[in-house]
C-alpha positions as CSV (number, residue, x, y, z in Angstrom):
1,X,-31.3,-5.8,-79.9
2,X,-34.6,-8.0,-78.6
3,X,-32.5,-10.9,-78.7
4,X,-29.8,-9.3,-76.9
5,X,-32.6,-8.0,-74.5
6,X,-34.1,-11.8,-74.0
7,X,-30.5,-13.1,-73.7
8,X,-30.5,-10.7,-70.6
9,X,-33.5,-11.6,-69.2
10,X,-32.7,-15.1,-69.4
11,X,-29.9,-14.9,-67.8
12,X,-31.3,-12.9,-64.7
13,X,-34.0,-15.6,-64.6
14,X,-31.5,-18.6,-64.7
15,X,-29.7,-16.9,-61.7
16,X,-32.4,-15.9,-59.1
17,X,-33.9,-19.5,-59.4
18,X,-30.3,-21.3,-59.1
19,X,-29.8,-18.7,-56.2
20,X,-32.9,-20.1,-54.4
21,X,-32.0,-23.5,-55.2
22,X,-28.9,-23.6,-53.4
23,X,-30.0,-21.3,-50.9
24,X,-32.9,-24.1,-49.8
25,X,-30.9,-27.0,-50.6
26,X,-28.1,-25.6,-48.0
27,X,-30.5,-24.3,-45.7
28,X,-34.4,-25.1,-45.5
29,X,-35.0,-23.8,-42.0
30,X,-33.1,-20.5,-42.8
31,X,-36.5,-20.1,-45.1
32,X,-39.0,-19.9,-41.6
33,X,-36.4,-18.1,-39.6
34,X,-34.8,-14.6,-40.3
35,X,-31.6,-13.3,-38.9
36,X,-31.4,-9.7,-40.2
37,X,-27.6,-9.2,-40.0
38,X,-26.6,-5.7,-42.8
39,X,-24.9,-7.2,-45.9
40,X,-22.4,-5.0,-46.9
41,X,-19.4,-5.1,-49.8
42,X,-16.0,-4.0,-50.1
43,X,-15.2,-1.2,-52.3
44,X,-12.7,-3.1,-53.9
45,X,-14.5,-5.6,-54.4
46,X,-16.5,-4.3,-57.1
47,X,-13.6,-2.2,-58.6
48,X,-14.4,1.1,-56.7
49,X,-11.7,1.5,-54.2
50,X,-11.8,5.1,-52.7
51,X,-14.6,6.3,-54.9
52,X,-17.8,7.4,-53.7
53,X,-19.3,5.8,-56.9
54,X,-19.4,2.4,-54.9
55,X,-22.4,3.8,-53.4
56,X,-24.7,3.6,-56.4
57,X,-23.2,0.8,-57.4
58,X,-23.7,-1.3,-54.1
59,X,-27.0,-0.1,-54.2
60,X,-28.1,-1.4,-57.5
61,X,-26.4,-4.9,-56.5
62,X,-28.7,-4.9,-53.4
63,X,-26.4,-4.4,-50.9
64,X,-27.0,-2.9,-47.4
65,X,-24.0,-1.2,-47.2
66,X,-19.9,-0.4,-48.3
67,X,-16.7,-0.7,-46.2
68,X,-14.9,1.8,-47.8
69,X,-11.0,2.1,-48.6
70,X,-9.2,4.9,-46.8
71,X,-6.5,5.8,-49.1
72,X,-3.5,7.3,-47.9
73,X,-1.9,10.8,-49.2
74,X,1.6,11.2,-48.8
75,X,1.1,11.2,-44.6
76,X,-2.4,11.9,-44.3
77,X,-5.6,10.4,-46.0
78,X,-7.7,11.7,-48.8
79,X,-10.3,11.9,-46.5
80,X,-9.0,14.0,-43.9
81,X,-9.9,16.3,-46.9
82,X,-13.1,18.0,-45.3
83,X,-14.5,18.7,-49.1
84,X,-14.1,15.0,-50.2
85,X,-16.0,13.5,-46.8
86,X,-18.7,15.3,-47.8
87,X,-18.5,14.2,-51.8
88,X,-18.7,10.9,-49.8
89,X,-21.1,11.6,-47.3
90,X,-23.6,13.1,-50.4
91,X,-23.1,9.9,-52.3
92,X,-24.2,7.7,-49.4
93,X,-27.0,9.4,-48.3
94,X,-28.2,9.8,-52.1
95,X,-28.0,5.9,-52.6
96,X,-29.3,5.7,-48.8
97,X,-26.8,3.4,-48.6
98,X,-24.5,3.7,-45.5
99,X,-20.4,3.5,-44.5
100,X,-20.3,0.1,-43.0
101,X,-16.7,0.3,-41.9
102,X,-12.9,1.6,-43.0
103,X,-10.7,-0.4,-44.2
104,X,-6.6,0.6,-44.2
105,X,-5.2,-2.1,-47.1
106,X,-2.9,-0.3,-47.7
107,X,-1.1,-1.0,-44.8
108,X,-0.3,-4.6,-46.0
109,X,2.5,-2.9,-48.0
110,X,3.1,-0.3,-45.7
111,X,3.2,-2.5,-42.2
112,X,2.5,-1.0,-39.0
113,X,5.0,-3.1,-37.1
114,X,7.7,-1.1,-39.1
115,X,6.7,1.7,-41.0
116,X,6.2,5.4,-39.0
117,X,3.9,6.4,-42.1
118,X,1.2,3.1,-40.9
119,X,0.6,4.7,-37.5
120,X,0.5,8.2,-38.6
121,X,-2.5,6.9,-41.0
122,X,-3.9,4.9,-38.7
123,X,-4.1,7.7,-36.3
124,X,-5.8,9.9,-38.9
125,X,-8.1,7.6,-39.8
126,X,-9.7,7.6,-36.6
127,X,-9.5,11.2,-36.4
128,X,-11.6,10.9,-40.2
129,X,-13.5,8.0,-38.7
130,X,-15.1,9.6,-36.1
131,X,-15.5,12.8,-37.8
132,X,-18.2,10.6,-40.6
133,X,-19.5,8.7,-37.5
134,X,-17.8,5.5,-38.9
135,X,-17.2,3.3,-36.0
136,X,-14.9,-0.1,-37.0
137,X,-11.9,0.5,-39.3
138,X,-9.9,-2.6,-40.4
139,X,-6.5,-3.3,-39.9
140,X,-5.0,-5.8,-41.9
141,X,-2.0,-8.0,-41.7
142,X,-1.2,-9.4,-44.9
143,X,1.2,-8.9,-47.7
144,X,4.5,-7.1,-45.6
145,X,2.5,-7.0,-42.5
146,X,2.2,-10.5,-41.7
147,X,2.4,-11.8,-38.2
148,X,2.9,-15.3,-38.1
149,X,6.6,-16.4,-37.0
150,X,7.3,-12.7,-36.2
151,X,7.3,-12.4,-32.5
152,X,9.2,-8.8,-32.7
153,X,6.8,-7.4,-35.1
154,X,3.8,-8.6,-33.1
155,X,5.9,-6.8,-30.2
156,X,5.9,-3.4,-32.8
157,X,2.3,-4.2,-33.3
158,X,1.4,-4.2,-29.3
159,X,3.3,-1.0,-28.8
160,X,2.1,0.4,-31.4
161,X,-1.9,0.0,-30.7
162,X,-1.7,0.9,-27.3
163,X,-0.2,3.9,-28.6
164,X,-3.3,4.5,-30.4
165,X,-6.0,3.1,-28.4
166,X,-6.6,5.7,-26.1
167,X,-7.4,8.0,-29.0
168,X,-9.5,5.0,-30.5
169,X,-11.7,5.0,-26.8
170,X,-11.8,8.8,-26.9
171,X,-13.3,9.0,-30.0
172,X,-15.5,6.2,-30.0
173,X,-13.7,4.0,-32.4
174,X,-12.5,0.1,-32.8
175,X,-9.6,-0.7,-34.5
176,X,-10.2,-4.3,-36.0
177,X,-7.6,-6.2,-36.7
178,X,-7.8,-9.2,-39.4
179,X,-4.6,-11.3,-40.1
180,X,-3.7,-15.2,-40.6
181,X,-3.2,-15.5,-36.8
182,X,-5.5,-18.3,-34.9
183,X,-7.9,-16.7,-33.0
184,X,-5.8,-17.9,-29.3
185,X,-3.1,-15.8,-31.1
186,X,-4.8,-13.3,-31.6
187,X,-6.8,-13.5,-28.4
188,X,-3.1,-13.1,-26.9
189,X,-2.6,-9.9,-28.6
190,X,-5.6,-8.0,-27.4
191,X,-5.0,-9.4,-24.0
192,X,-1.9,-7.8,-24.0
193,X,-3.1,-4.1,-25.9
194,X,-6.1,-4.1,-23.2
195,X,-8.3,-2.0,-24.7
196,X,-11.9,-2.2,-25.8
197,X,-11.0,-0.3,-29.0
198,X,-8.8,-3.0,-30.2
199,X,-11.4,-6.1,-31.5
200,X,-11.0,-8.3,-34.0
201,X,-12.3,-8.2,-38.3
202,X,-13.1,-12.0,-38.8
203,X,-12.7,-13.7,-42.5
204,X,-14.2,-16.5,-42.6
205,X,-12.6,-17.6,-46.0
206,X,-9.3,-16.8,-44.8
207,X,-9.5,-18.5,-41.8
208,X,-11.0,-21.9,-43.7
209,X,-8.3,-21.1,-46.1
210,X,-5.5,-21.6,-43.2
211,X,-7.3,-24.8,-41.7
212,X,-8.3,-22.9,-39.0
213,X,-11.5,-24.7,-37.5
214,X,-13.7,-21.5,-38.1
215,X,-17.1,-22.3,-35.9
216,X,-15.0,-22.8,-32.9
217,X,-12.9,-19.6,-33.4
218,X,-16.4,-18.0,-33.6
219,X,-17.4,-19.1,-30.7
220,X,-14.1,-18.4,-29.1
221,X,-13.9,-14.9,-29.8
222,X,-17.3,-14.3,-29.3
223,X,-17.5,-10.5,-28.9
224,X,-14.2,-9.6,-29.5
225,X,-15.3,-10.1,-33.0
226,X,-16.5,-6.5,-34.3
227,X,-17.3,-7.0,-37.8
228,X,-17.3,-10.3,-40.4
229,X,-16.1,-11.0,-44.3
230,X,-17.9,-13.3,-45.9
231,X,-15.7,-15.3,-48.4
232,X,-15.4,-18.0,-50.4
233,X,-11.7,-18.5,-52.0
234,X,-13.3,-21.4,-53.9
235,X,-16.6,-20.5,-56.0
236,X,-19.7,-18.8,-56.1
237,X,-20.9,-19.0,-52.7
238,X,-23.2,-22.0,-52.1
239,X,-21.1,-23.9,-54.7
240,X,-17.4,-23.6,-52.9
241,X,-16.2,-24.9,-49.5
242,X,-17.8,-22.7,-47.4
243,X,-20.4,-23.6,-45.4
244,X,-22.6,-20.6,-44.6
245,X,-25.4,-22.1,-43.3
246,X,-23.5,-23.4,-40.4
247,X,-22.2,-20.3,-39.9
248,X,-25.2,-18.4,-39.4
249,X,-25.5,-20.8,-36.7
250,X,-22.0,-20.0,-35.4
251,X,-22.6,-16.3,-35.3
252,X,-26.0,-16.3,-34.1
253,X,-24.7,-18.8,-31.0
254,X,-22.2,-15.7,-30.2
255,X,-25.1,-12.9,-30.5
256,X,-23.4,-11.4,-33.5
257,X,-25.5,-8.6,-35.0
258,X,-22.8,-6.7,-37.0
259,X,-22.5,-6.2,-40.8
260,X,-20.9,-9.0,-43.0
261,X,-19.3,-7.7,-45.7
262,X,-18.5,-9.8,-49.0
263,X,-15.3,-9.6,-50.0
264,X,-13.1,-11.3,-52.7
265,X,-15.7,-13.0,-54.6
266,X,-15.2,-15.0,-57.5
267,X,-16.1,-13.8,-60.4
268,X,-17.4,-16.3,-62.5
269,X,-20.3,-14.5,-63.8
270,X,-18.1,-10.9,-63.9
271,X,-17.8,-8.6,-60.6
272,X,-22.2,-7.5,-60.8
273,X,-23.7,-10.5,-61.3
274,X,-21.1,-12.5,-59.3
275,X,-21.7,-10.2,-56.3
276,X,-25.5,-10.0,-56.5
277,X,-25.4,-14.0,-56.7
278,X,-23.9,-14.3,-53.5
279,X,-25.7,-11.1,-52.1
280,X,-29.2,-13.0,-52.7
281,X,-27.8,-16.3,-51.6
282,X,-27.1,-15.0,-48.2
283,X,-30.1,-13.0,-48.3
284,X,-31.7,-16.9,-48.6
285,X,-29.4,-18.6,-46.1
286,X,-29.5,-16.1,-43.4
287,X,-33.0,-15.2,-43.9
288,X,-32.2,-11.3,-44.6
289,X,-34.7,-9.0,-46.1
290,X,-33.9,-7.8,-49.4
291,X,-33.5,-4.0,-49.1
């Protein structure tokens, strides 16, 4: 048992000084200079989709905050369930840790440029949204929902937000779209919705992932951008392809002040210690205070 305890101990030590390592060999000046952007997590990402334990959990992996999983029910949500927003709402405030966003995935097998049931949730998750003072849900377009080379479902898409964005306005929330689009296709698709409800979720790993040149498309959508994933497809973060540091600079050039949200993390160290790895090597990088 002690040598199971010191094994333990070890290891925490060997990983908060290799976390400051790469944090200051990426980054010295993010050491003199903070940028207090909300680190949050995705539900799924540490195996809690839908479950209000993701809020103890985050917690105790020093996040700021959880994007949490709306999960549909037959052609409703769970949480348009009165009694279970406020199982959820409990659990927050207990862990004082805080709803960053909503996050639909289940509409990348249920698309909303062909499937009634996608608007129908979509429309109730506002509805939930603003009824737990959430104000960005995700909308992703991955999976059966993918856009690229599909000009008619794009069309669906279009007709299908405007639908919902004057509800969106009404009730004070942004639909956020993420996909494999470029930002100037993207950029086209909100030109054409019109609506300050419709923004854009941008993944950074994704984007990189697609060769997508992901400072300039910062910079491009500037604040259109509602809300950020920070990913790494590769490795631990500070060890894989992404380059963090520079985009700190990116979003801080475009006055971004939102949450950014891990998601999709490797695992190399299994799902707590990966994500508290790259939780305190952003917390280094970005110059965050640790909660």
């Amino acid at each position: 048992m002690m040598r199971s305890i010191i094994g333990t101990g070890l290891l925490f030590v060997a990983i908060f000084v290799a976390t400051a390592a790469l944090a200051t060999a990426a980054s010295p000046a993010s050491q003199k200079t903070a940028y207090n952007l909300a680190l949050g997590v995705c539900d799924w990402t540490i195996g809690k989709a839908g479950d209000p334990a993701a809020f103890e959990l985050a917690a105790r992996l020093g996040l700021d905050g959880v994007q949490v999983s709306l999960v549909p029910k037959g052609d409703s949500l769970a949480l348009a369930d009165p009694a279970l927003r406020t199982v959820f709402l409990k659990a927050a405030r207990k862990a004082r840790i805080p709803i960053a966003s909503f996050a639909i995935g289940d509409l990348n097998d249920v698309p909303l440029k062909n499937d009634p049931r996608a608007e129908m949730w979509l429309a109730k998750g506002i509805d939930v949204a603003a009824a737990m003072s959430v104000k960005i849900i995700l909308v992703p377009f991955f999976g059966k929902g993918e856009l690229r080379n599909d000009p008619a479902g794009v069309d669906a898409v279009v007709a299908t937000l405007k639908r919902l964005a004057p509800r969106a306005e009404a009730k004070g929330v942004v639909l956020a779209l993420e996909s494999y689009l470029s930002a100037g296709d993207i950029l086209k698709i909100l030109e054409r919705i019109g609506s300050p409800a419709v923004r854009v979720y941008y993944d950074v790993g994704n984007s990189q992932d697609m060769g997508y040149p992901i400072l300039d498309e910062i910079r491009e959508l500037g604040a259109r951008i509602v809300e950020v994933h920070a990913k790494d497809t590769k490795d631990l973060y500070g060890k894989g392809s992404m380059d963090f540091p520079a985009v700190r600079k990116a979003l801080e050039d475009i006055g971004y002040k939102g949450w950014f949200v891990l998601e999709g993390t490797k695992m190399p160290l299994g799902v707590e210690e990966s994500v508290r790895y790259d939780a305190e090597y952003l917390r280094a990088v970005f110059g965050i205070r640790t909660p």
